[in-house]
C-alpha positions, 0 to 999 in steps of 0.5 A, spaced: 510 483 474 506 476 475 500 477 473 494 472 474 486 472 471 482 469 475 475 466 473 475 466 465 480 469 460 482 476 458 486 479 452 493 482 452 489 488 450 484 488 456 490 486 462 495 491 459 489 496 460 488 494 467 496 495 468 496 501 466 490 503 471 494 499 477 499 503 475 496 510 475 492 509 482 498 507 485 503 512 482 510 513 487 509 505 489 512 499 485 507 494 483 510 486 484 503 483 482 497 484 480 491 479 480 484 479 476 479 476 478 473 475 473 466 475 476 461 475 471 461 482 468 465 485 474 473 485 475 476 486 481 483 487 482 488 485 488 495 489 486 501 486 490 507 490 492 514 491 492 515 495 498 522 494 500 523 500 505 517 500 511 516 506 514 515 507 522 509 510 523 508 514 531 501 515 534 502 521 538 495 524 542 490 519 538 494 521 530 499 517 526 505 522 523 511 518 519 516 523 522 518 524 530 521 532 528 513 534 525 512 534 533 513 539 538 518 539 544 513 537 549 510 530 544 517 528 542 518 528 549 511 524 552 513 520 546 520 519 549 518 518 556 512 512 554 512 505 556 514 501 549 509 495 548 513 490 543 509 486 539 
């Protein structure tokens, strides 16, 4: 994991801290990098992540749904019948 600080220095202690918290926020995800950024009595973090398997999304009716088998017969078939826009 490459870890940069950024605007002033840190600790081991204090960076392995925030490790543990970027860890438990984003639990099931792999962590690639993180970022600490000093400012003043503030610490902001930019986490980067090793997300290898992109996952499709579908829009259907104006909601987001990972898996075309959560809808029923007469969505899969709207979707099916749609005018694909490639980007």
């Amino acid at each position: 994991m490459k870890i940069n600080v950024i605007g002033g220095e840190m600790t081991t202690q204090e960076i392995d801290e925030y490790i543990k918290y970027a860890g438990q926020k984003y639990t099931g995800r792999q962590i690639s990098g993180l970022d600490i950024i000093i400012d003043g009595e503030f610490v902001d973090l930019k986490v980067y992540f090793k997300d290898t398997d992109f996952q499709r999304t579908y829009r259907s009716a104006d909601y987001l749904v990972n898996n075309m088998e959560k809808l029923n017969d007469a969505k899969q078939s709207e979707f099916s019948e749609k005018q694909r826009h490639w980007v």
